[in-house]
N, C-alpha and C positions, 0 to 999 in steps of 0.2 A: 278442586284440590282436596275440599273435607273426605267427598264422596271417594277417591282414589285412595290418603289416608286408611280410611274403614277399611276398604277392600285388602290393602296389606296387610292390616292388623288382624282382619277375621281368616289370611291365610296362614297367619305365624310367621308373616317375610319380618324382619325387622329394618327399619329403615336406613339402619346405621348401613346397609350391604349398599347403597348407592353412591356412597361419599366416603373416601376416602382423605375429610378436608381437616384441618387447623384452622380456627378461626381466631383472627386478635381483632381489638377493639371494634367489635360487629360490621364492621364494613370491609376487613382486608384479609383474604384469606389464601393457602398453600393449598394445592391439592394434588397429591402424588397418585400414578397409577397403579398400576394391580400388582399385587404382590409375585403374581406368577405369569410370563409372557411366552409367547414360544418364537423361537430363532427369526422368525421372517417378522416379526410384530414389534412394534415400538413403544417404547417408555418413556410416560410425559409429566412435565413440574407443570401444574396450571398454576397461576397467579391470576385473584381475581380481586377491583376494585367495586364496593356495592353504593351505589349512592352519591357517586363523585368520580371526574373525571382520572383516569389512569396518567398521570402527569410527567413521572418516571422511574425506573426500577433499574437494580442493581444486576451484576450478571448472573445466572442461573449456573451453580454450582456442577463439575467435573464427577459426573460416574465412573468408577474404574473398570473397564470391562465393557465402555459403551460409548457411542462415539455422537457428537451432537450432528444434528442435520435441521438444523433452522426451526424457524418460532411460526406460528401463525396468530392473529388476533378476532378476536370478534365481539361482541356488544349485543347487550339486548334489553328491553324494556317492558314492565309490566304493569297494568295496571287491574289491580283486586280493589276492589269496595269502593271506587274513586280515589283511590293511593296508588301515586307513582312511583316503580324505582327502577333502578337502571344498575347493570351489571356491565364494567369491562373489561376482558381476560386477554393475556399474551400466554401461550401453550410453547413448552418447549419440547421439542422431540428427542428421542436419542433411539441408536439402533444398539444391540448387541453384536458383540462379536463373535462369541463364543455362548456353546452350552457352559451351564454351572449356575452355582449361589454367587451375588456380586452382592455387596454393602454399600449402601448410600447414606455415606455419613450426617449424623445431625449438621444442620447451615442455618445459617442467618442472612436474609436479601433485606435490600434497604425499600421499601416500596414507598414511593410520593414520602420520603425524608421521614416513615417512620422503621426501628427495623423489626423484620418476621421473620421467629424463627419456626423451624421445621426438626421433630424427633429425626429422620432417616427413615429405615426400611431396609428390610433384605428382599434383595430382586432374584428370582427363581426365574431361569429364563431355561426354557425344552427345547426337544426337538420344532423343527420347523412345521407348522399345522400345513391342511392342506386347503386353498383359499375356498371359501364358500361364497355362494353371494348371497346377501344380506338380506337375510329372513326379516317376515313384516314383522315377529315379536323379538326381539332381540333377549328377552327376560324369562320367557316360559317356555316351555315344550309346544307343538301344536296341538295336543288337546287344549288346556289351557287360553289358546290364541283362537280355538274356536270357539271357547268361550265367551271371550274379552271381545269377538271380535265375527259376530253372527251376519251371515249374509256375504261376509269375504269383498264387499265394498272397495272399493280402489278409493286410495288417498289421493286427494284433490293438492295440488302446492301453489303456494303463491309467492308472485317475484314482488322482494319487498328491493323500491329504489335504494339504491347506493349514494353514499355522500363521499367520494375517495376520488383520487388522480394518480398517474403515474407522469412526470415530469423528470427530464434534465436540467440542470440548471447550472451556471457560471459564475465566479464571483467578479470576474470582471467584461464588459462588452466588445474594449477594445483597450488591445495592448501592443508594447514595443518588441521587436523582434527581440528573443531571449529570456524576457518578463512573463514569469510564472502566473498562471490562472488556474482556479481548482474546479473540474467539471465535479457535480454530485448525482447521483441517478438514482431515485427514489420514489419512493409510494408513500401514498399518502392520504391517510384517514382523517374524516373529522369529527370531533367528539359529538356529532349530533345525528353519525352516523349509526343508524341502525340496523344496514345488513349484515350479514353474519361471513366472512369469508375468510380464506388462508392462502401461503405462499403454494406455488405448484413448481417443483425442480430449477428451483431458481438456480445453482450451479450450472445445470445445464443449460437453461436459455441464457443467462449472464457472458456463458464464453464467445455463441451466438451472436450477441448483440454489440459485445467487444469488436468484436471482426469488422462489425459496420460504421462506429463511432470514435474508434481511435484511429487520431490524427497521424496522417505519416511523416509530416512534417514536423515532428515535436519531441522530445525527450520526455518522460512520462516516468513520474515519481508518484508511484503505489502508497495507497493510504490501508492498503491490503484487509480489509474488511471482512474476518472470522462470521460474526454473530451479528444476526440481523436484529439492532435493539433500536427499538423506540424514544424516540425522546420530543415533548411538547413544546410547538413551533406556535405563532401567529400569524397568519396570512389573510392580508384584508380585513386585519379587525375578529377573523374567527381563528380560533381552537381547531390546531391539527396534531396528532401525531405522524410522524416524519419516520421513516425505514429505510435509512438508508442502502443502498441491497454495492453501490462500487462510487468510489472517492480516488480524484486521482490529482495531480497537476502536472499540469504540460507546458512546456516551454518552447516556443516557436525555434525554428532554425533558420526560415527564413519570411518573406513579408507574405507569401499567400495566406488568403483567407480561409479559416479552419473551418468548415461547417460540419453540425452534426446533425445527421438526418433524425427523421422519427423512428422512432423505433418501436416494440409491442414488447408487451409484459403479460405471462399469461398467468389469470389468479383462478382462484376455485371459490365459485361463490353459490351461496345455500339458499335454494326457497324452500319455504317454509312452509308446515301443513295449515292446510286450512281450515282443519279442525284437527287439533291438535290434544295426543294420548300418551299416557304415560304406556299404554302397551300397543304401541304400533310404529311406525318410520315415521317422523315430522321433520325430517327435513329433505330433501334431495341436492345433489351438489351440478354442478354445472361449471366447465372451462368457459372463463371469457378472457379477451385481450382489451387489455387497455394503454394506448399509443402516449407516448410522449410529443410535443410539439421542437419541430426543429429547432435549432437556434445555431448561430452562427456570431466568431467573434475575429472583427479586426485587427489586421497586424499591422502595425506601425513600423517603417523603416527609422534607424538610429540618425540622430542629427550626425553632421557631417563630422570625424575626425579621423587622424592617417591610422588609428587602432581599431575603427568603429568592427571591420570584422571579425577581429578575436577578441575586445574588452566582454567583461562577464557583465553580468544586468542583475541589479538585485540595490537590498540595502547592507551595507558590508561594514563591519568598524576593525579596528587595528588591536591584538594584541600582545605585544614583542617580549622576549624577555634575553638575556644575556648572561652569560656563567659569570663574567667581570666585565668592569669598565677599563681597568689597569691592566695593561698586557705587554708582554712582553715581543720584541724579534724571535722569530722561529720556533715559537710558544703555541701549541694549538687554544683554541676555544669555540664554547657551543655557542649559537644565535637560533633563535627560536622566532621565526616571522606567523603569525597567526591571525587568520582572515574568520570572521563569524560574522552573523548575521541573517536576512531572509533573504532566496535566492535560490538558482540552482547551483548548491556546493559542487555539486559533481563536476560543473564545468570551470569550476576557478583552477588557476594555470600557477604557475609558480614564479616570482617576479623574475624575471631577466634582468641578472647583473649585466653592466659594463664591463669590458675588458681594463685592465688596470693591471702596475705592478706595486701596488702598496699592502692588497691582501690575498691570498690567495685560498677563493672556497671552494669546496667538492659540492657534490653534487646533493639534493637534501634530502632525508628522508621524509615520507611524506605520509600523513594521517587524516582521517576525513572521518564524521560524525554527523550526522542529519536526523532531526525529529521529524516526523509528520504529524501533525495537530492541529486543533485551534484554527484552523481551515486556513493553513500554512506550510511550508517546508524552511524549517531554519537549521542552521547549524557551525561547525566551524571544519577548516580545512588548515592543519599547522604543517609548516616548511620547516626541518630541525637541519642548521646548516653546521658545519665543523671548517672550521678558518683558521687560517695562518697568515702572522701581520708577517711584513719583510721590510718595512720603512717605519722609522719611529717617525712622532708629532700628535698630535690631536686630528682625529679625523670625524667624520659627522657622517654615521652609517647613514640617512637618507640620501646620501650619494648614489650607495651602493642597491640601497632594497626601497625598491617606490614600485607603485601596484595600481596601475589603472584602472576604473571601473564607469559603468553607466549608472545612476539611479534614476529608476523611473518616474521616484513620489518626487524628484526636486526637479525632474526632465536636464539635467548637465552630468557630463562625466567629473568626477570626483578623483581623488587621487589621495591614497595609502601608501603613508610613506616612516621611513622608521625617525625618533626622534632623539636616538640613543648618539652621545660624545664618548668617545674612545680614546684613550691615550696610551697611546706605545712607547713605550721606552727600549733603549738598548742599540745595537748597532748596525747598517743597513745588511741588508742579507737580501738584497736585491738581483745582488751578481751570484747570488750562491744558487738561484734559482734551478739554472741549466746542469751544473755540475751534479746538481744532488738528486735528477730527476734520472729516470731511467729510460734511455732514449730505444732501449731494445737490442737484439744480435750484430743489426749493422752496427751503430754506433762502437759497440764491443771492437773493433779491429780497426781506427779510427788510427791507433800509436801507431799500429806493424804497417801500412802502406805508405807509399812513397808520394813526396806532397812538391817533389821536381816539376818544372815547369813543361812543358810540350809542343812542340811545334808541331799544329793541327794540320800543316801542308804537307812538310815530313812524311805522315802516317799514309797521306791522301797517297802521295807518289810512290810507297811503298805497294799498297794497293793496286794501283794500277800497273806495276811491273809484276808483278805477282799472277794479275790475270791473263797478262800477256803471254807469260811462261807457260801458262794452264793451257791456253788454245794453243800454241805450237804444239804442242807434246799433244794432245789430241789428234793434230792432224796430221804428225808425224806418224802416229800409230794407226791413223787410217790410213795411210799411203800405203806402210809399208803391209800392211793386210790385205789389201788393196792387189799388191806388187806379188804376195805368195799363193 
């Protein structure tokens, strides 16, 4: 490293042309890319931890003019004079979309809970170069590289093992028909990992591998996973970071058993030179795949009730509200039946009133809100009903609005019911029902016909003389055509 130093210095390169970094408290640093890129080439935020495990980090700041295309991470370790240290970085990409000058405003990331900020940059992105492929010195012209590099020698690389998995996994093994489970599908590093590697078109193989792991039997609530971020797990006692790459939950429809095959993941992983220059190639990349192991989770049929096939499955609580308690005959008013809770909202149904002549409600308007988080789906689903009493007295809306359901964590069906006393005053308006509704065109001509009685034999014998009359006169007119 001294001996490289000198050699920059006796060329007049100044060191600062290699780094474009920030550094806060000597161990956490930003490192933005090159001030000038050309259309087909990308532009990267590195984040790098020196000395201590990357634990976890905030999101990587919005370019305008450029669009993000996933992270990759990698890790490395050195040892000078018998001193060890360790570096690990997440890289974030972005592409251009257009030529022009783009601004990346100054930002602040929160890194392992402290925060680092970053001046910006104006990004100068050209025409589109045209691809080369990668010359041994990346830094000098070749003279210069015959230089540095006599004899033209081929670089030897060597495979450093990997400590990383790619794994599915579930939060439940076995569930009730309708009862939500969150599949996760992820990679996964461990902080003792020291090969060097990155994501490879993960979009593209992710839709791939969708095709083969989602369940057809299931309703499937997206946790829709933008940006591939890191965040530090424990498994078995060791330090992982965890990528999640798709987060879903699915809810059975009926008792087959959901299996998800294995599937591959392909990464891009780097060996290393074997004698390693500041003016030559040390690293080479390489595609591998790395499979997940199947897993499979049972479905439980619902205990026996005459609802078991349409009640929802979830945990669900009740909350009601009402314009008044005090109402009047022929008086409208609002009722607001409101289910929330974990579950799948999407399938809750709207309670099924009784037939009755004491209230009479239309039909409700209906509103639905679901979070995905917290490695869950909760949310609420409100009924907004519009009523008209037609019987005075005290009545007890859980009559009317009760709400079946299964919950899985207590394994009984439960029952949501309202707890609202109403009291109507005024006079019945029970017989006013008919008159006041609008029965349509027929009913309209109901006065002008005749409501006489009829004698059904009458009509019969009318009929039958009638046809009789039809056939003579037929075969009179054939005779006598017949005759001319």
């Amino acid at each position: 490293m001294k001996k490289t130093c000198i050699i920059y210095l006796l060329l007049g390169i100044p060191l600062s042309i290699f780094s474009n970094s920030f550094v806060f408290a000597q161990n956490i640093k930003i490192e933005l890319g090159p001030d000038q890129i050309a259309l087909n080439e990308a532009f990267t935020i590195k984040i790098t931890v020196e000395n201590s495990r990357l634990r976890k980090y905030g999101e990587f700041p919005d370019i305008p003019g450029f669009v993000k295309q996933g992270t990759f991470s990698s890790s490395s370790t050195n040892i000078i004079n018998g001193n060890i240290s360790s570096a690990h970085s997440i890289t974030q990409n972005y592409a251009p979309n257009s030529q022009g000058t783009f601004s990346l405003a100054p930002f602040t990331m929160t890194i392992n809970d402290q925060e680092v900020q970053s001046p910006g940059k104006n990004i100068k992105v050209g025409p589109a170069s045209q691809q080369r492929q990668q010359q041994q010195n990346p830094f000098f012209s070749d003279p210069l590289d015959d230089f540095f590099n006599r004899g033209n020698k081929p670089q030897e690389f060597v495979d450093v093992k990997e400590d990383v998995f790619f794994a599915l996994t579930t939060s439940k093994d076995e569930v009730y028909t309708g009862e939500g489970f969150v599949v996760t599908l992820s990679w996964y590093s461990s902080e003792n990992n020291r090969a060097s590697m990155r994501f490879y078109e993960v979009g593209k193989q992710l839709t791939e591998i969708l095709k083969k792991i989602k369940p057809s039997n299931s309703w499937e609530e997206n946790f829709n996973i933008e940006n591939i971020n890191g965040k530090a797990v424990v498994i078995n006692g060791e330090n992982y970071m965890q990528y999640p790459i798709y987060k879903a939950a699915f809810y059975p429809l009926n008792t087959d058993t959901i299996i998800f095959p294995s599937v591959g993941l392909n990464m891009i992983k780097y060996k290393v030179a074997k004698n390693p220059s500041f003016f030559g190639r040390n690293r080479q990349e390489e595609i591998k795949t790395y499979y997940s192991k199947p897993k499979r989770v049972i479905v439980k049929p619902l205990p026996p009730h005459p609802l078991k096939e349409s009640v929802a499955v979830g945990q669900y609580k009740l909350r009601e509200d009402i314009s008044s308690t005090q109402l009047k005959t022929g008086e409208s008013f609002n009722y607001e039946f409101k289910v929330f809770g974990q579950g799948n909202i999407s399938a809750i149904s709207n309670p099924v009133i009784p037939q009755n002549d004491k209230f009479e409600f239309y039909p409700p308007n209906v509103e639905q809100n679901i979070s995905r988080g917290n490695n869950q789906v909760s949310g609420t689903k409100s009924f907004a009903y519009y009523g008209i009493p037609s019987e005075p007295g005290e009545f007890d809306l859980g009559k009317y609005f009760r709400w079946i359901f299964f919950n899985p964590v207590a394994e009984k069906y439960d029952t949501l019911q309202s707890e609202i006393m109403v009291n109507v005053s005024g006079e019945s308006k029970k017989n006013n029902y008919i008159s006041s509704s609008d029965m349509g065109a027929f009913y309209d001509g109901i006065e002008f016909a005749d409501n006489g009685l009829r004698d059904r034999d009458h009509e019969l014998k009318i009929k039958i003389f009638a046809n009789i009359l039809i056939f003579l006169m037929l075969v009179l007119t054939g005779f006598l055509i017949f005759k001319k």
